[in-house]
TIRO-311755 format. One record per residue: residue in three letters; x, y negated, z negated of N, C-alpha, C in turn; residue number from 1. Coordinates in nm, 3 decimals. Layout:
BEGIN
> ALA:X:Y:Z:X:Y:Z:X:Y:Z:NUM
...
//
This chain:
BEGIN
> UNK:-8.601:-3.851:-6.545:-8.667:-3.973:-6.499:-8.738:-4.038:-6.618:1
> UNK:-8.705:-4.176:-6.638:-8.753:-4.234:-6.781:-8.889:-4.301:-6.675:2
> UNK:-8.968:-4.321:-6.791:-9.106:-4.340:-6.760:-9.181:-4.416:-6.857:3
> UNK:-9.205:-4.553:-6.864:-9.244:-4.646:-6.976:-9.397:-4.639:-6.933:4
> UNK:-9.477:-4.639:-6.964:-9.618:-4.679:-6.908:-9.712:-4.768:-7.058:5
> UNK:-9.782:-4.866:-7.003:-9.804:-4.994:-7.079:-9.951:-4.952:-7.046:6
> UNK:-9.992:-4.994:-7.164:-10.160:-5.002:-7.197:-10.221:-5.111:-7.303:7
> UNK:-10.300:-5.199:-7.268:-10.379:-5.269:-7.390:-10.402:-5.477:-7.374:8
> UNK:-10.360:-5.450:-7.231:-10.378:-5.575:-7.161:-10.532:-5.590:-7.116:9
> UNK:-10.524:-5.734:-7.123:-10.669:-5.813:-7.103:-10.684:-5.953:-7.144:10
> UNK:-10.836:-5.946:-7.164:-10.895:-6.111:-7.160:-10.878:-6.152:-7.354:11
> UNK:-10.856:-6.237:-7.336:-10.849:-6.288:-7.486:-10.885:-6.439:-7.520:12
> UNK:-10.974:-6.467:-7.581:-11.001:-6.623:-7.622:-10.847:-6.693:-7.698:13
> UNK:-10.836:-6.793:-7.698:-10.766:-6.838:-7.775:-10.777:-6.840:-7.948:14
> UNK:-10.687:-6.767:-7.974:-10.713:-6.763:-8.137:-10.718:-6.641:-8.172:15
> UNK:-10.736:-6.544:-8.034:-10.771:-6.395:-8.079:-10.663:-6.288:-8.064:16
> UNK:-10.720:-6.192:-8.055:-10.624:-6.118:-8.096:-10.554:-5.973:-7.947:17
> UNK:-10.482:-5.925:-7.905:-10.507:-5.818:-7.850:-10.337:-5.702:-7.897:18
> UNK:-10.317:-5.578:-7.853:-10.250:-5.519:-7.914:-10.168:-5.426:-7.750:19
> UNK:-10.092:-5.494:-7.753:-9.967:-5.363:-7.645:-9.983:-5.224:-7.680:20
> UNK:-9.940:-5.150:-7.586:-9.857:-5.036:-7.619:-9.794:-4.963:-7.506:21
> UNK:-9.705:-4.904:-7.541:-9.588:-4.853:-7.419:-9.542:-4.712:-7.503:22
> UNK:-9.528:-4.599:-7.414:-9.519:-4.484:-7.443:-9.357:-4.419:-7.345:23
> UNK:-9.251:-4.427:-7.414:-9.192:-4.343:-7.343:-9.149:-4.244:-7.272:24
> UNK:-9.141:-4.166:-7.183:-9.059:-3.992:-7.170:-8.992:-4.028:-7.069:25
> UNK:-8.938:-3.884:-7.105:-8.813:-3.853:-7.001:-8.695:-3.920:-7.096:26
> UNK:-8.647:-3.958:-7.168:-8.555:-4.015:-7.290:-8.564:-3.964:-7.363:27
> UNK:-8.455:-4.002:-7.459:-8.419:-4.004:-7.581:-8.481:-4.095:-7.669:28
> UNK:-8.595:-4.130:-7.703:-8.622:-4.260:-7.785:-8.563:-4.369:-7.845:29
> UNK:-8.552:-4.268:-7.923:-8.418:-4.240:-8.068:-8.291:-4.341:-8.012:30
> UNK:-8.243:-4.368:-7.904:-8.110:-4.420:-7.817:-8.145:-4.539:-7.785:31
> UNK:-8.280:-4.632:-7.804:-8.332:-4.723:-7.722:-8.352:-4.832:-7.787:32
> UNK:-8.314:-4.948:-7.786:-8.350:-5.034:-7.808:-8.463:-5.122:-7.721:33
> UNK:-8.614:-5.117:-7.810:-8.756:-5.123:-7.740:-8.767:-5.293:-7.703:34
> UNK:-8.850:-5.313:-7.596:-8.871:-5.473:-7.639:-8.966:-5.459:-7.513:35
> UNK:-9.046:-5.635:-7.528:-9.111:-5.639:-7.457:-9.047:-5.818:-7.414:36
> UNK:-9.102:-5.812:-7.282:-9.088:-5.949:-7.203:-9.212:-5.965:-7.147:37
> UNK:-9.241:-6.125:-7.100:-9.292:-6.124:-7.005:-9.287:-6.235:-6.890:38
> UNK:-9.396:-6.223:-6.794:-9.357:-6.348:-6.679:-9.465:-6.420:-6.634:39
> UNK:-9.495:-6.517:-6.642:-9.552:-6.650:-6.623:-9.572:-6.671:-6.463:40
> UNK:-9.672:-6.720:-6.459:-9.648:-6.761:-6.232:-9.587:-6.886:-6.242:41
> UNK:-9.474:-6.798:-6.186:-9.357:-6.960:-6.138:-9.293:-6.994:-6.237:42
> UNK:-9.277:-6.911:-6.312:-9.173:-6.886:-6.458:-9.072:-6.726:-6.415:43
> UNK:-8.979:-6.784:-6.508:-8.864:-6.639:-6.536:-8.866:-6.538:-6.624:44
> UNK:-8.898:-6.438:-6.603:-8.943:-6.331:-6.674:-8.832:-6.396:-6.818:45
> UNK:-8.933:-6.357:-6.895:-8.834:-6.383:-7.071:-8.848:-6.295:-7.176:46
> UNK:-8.803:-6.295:-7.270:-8.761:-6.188:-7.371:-8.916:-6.241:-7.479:47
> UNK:-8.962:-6.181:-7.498:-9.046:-6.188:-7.601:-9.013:-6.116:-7.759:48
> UNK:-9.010:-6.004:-7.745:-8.911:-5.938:-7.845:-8.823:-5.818:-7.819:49
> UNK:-8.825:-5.761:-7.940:-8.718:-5.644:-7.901:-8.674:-5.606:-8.058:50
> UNK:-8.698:-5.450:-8.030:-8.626:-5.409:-8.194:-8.552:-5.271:-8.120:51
> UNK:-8.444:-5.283:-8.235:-8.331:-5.184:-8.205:-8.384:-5.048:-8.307:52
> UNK:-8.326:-4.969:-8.241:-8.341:-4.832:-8.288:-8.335:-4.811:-8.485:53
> UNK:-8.285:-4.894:-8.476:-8.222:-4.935:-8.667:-8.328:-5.002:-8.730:54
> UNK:-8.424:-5.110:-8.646:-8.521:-5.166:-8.699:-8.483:-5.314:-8.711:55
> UNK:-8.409:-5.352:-8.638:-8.342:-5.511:-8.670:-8.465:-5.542:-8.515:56
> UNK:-8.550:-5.668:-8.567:-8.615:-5.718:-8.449:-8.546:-5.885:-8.415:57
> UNK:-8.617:-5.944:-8.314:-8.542:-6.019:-8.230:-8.708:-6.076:-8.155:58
> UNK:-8.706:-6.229:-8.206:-8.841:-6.308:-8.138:-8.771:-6.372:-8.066:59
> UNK:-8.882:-6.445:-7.981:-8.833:-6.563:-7.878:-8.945:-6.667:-8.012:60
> UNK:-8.844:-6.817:-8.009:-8.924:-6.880:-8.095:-9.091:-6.916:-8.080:61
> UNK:-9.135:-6.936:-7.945:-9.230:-6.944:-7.961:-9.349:-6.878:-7.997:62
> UNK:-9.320:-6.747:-8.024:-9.405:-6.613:-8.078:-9.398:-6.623:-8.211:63
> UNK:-9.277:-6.666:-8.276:-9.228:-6.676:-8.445:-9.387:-6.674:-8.521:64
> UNK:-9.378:-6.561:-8.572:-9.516:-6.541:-8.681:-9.685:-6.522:-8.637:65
> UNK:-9.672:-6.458:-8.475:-9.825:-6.477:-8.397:-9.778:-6.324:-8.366:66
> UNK:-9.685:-6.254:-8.305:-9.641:-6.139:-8.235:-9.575:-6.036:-8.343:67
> UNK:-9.567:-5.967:-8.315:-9.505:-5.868:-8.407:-9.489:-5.708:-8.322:68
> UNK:-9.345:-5.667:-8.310:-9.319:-5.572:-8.249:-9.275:-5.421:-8.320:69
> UNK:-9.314:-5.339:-8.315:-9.303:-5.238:-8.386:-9.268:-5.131:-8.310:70
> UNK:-9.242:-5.011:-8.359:-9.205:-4.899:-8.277:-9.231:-4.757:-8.377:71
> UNK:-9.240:-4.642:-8.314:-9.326:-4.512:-8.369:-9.234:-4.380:-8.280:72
> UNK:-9.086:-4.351:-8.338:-9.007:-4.327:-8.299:-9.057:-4.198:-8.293:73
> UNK:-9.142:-4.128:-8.351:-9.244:-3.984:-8.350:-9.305:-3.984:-8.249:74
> UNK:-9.382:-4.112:-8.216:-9.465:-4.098:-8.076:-9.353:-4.195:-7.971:75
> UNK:-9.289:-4.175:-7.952:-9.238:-4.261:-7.854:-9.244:-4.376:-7.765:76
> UNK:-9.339:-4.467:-7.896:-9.383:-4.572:-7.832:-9.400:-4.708:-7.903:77
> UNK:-9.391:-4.812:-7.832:-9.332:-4.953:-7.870:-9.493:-5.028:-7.899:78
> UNK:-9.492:-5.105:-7.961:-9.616:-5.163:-8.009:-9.552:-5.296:-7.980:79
> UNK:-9.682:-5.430:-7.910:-9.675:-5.556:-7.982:-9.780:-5.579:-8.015:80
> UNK:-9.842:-5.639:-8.139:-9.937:-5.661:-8.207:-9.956:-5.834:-8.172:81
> UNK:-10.048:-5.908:-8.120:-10.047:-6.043:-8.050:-10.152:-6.095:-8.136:82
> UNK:-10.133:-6.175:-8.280:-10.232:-6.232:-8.280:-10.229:-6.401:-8.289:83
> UNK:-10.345:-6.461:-8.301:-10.334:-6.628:-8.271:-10.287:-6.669:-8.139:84
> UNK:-10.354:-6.596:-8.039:-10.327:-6.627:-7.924:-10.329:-6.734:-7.846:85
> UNK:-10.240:-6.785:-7.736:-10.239:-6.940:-7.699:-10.262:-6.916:-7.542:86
> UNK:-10.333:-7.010:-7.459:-10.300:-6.975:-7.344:-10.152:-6.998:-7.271:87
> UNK:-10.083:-7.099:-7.349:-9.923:-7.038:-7.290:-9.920:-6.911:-7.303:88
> UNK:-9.934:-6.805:-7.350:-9.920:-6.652:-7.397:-9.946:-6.598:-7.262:89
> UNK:-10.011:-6.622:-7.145:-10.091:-6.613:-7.034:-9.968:-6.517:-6.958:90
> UNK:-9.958:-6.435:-6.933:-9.806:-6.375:-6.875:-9.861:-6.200:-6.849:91
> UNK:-9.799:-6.177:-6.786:-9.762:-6.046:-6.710:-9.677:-5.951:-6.875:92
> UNK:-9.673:-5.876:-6.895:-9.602:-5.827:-7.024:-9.562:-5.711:-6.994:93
> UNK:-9.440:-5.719:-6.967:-9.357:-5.607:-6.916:-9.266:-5.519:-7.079:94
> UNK:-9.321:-5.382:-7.041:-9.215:-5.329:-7.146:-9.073:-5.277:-7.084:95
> UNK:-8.959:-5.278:-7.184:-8.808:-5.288:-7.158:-8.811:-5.173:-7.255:96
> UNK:-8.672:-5.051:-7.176:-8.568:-5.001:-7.282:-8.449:-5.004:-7.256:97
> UNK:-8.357:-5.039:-7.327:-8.208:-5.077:-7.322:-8.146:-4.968:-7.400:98
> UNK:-8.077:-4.892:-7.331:-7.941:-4.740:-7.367:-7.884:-4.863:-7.475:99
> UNK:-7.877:-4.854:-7.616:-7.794:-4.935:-7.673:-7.629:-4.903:-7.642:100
> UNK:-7.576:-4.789:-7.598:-7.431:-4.791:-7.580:-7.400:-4.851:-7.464:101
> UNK:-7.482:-4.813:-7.383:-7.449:-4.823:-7.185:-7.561:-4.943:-7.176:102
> UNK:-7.599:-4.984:-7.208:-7.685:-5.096:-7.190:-7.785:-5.117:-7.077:103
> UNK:-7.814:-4.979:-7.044:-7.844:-4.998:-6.875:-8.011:-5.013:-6.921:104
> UNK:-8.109:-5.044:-6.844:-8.242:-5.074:-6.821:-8.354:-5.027:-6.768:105
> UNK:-8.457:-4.986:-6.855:-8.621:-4.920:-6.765:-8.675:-5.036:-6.801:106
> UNK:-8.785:-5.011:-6.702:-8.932:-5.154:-6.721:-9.015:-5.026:-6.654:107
> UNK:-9.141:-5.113:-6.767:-9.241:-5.057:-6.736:-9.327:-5.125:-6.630:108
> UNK:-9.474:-5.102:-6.563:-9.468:-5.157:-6.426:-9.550:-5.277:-6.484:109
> UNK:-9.602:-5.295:-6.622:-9.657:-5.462:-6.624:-9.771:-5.429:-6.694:110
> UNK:-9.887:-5.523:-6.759:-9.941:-5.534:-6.805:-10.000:-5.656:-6.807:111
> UNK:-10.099:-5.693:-6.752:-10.167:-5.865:-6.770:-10.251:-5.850:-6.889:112
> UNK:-10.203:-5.989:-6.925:-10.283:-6.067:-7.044:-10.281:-6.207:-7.035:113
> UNK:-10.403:-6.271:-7.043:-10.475:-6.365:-6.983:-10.577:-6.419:-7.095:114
> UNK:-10.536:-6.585:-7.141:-10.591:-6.578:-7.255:-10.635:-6.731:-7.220:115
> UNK:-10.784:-6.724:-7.205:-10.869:-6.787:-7.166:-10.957:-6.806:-7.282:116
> UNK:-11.042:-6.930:-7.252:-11.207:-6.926:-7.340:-11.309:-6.952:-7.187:117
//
Protein backbone atom coordinates (compact mmCIF):
# COMPACT_ATOMS: atom_id res chain seq x y z
CA UNK A 1 0.00 0.00 0.00
CA UNK A 2 1.74 3.30 -1.24
CA UNK A 3 1.21 6.06 1.17
CA UNK A 4 2.19 9.82 0.26
CA UNK A 5 1.48 11.99 3.32
CA UNK A 6 2.00 15.97 2.85
CA UNK A 7 3.11 18.37 5.51
CA UNK A 8 4.01 22.23 5.52
CA UNK A 9 0.80 23.95 4.37
CA UNK A 10 -0.54 27.27 5.65
CA UNK A 11 -1.02 31.01 5.84
CA UNK A 12 1.41 33.05 3.86
CA UNK A 13 1.52 36.90 3.09
CA UNK A 14 2.18 37.67 -0.29
CA UNK A 15 5.83 37.82 -1.09
CA UNK A 16 6.57 35.12 1.44
CA UNK A 17 7.69 32.19 1.64
CA UNK A 18 6.42 28.51 2.76
CA UNK A 19 8.03 24.92 2.06
CA UNK A 20 6.03 21.35 1.10
CA UNK A 21 6.91 18.12 1.96
CA UNK A 22 5.65 14.62 1.10
CA UNK A 23 7.16 11.44 2.42
CA UNK A 24 6.67 8.21 0.66
CA UNK A 25 6.26 4.25 1.76
CA UNK A 26 5.14 1.31 0.80
CA UNK A 27 7.26 1.93 -2.77
CA UNK A 28 10.00 1.91 -4.43
CA UNK A 29 11.04 5.61 -4.53
CA UNK A 30 13.74 5.11 -6.69
CA UNK A 31 10.72 4.06 -9.66
CA UNK A 32 8.80 7.40 -9.21
CA UNK A 33 8.53 10.15 -10.87
CA UNK A 34 7.62 12.94 -7.84
CA UNK A 35 5.46 16.02 -8.52
CA UNK A 36 3.21 18.15 -7.04
CA UNK A 37 -0.26 19.70 -8.32
CA UNK A 38 -2.70 21.66 -7.15
CA UNK A 39 -6.53 22.84 -7.12
CA UNK A 40 -8.09 26.12 -6.97
CA UNK A 41 -12.13 26.42 -5.96
CA UNK A 42 -13.74 26.06 -9.21
CA UNK A 43 -10.51 25.35 -11.01
CA UNK A 44 -8.95 21.92 -12.42
CA UNK A 45 -6.57 20.36 -10.44
CA UNK A 46 -3.04 21.27 -12.42
CA UNK A 47 0.44 20.20 -12.63
CA UNK A 48 2.62 22.45 -10.75
CA UNK A 49 5.78 20.44 -11.06
CA UNK A 50 7.30 17.23 -11.23
CA UNK A 51 10.86 15.71 -11.35
CA UNK A 52 11.72 12.34 -12.63
CA UNK A 53 13.73 9.89 -10.87
CA UNK A 54 16.90 11.10 -13.18
CA UNK A 55 16.43 14.67 -11.99
CA UNK A 56 14.93 16.26 -15.21
CA UNK A 57 12.16 18.77 -13.59
CA UNK A 58 9.05 20.08 -15.31
CA UNK A 59 7.22 23.75 -14.17
CA UNK A 60 3.89 24.95 -15.04
CA UNK A 61 4.82 28.54 -16.40
CA UNK A 62 3.38 30.38 -13.93
CA UNK A 63 5.65 29.12 -10.98
CA UNK A 64 8.85 29.65 -13.54
CA UNK A 65 11.57 30.89 -10.93
CA UNK A 66 9.17 31.33 -7.46
CA UNK A 67 8.81 27.22 -6.87
CA UNK A 68 11.35 24.83 -6.94
CA UNK A 69 10.88 21.04 -6.59
CA UNK A 70 13.33 18.74 -5.25
CA UNK A 71 13.48 15.25 -4.07
CA UNK A 72 15.71 13.19 -1.23
CA UNK A 73 15.67 9.75 -2.75
CA UNK A 74 17.37 8.57 0.91
CA UNK A 75 14.43 9.93 2.70
CA UNK A 76 11.76 9.28 0.42
CA UNK A 77 10.48 12.46 0.03
CA UNK A 78 9.49 15.23 -2.46
CA UNK A 79 10.10 18.86 -1.50
CA UNK A 80 8.47 22.16 -3.02
CA UNK A 81 10.25 25.09 -1.87
CA UNK A 82 7.45 28.23 -2.64
CA UNK A 83 8.98 31.39 -2.57
CA UNK A 84 7.51 35.02 -3.79
CA UNK A 85 4.27 33.98 -3.12
CA UNK A 86 1.06 35.28 -5.03
CA UNK A 87 -2.39 34.90 -3.98
CA UNK A 88 -3.16 33.11 -7.31
CA UNK A 89 -0.80 30.40 -5.54
CA UNK A 90 -4.05 30.03 -3.17
CA UNK A 91 -4.74 26.12 -3.95
CA UNK A 92 -5.14 22.86 -2.25
CA UNK A 93 -1.45 21.15 -3.07
CA UNK A 94 -1.72 17.75 -3.72
CA UNK A 95 1.39 15.45 -3.91
CA UNK A 96 1.60 12.87 -7.08
CA UNK A 97 3.74 9.64 -7.82
CA UNK A 98 3.80 8.32 -11.27
CA UNK A 99 5.37 4.33 -11.80
CA UNK A 100 7.54 5.88 -14.68
CA UNK A 101 7.13 2.45 -16.72
CA UNK A 102 3.32 1.69 -15.93
CA UNK A 103 2.44 5.14 -15.43
CA UNK A 104 -0.15 4.38 -12.95
CA UNK A 105 -0.87 7.07 -9.94
CA UNK A 106 -0.82 7.85 -5.90
CA UNK A 107 -2.01 11.29 -4.46
CA UNK A 108 -1.51 12.32 -1.43
CA UNK A 109 -4.73 13.50 0.56
CA UNK A 110 -3.92 17.49 0.12
CA UNK A 111 -2.44 20.16 1.71
CA UNK A 112 -3.90 23.90 1.92
CA UNK A 113 -2.03 26.90 1.25
CA UNK A 114 -3.62 30.12 1.41
CA UNK A 115 -1.80 33.20 0.69
CA UNK A 116 -3.33 36.14 2.07
CA UNK A 117 -2.15 39.61 3.78
Amino acid sequence: QVQLVESGGGLAQPGGSLRLSCTASGCIFGIYTMGWYRQAPGKQRELVADQTVGGSTNYVDSVKGRLTISRDNVKNTVYLQMNSLKPEDTAVYYCNARHEIFRYDFWGQGTQVTVSS
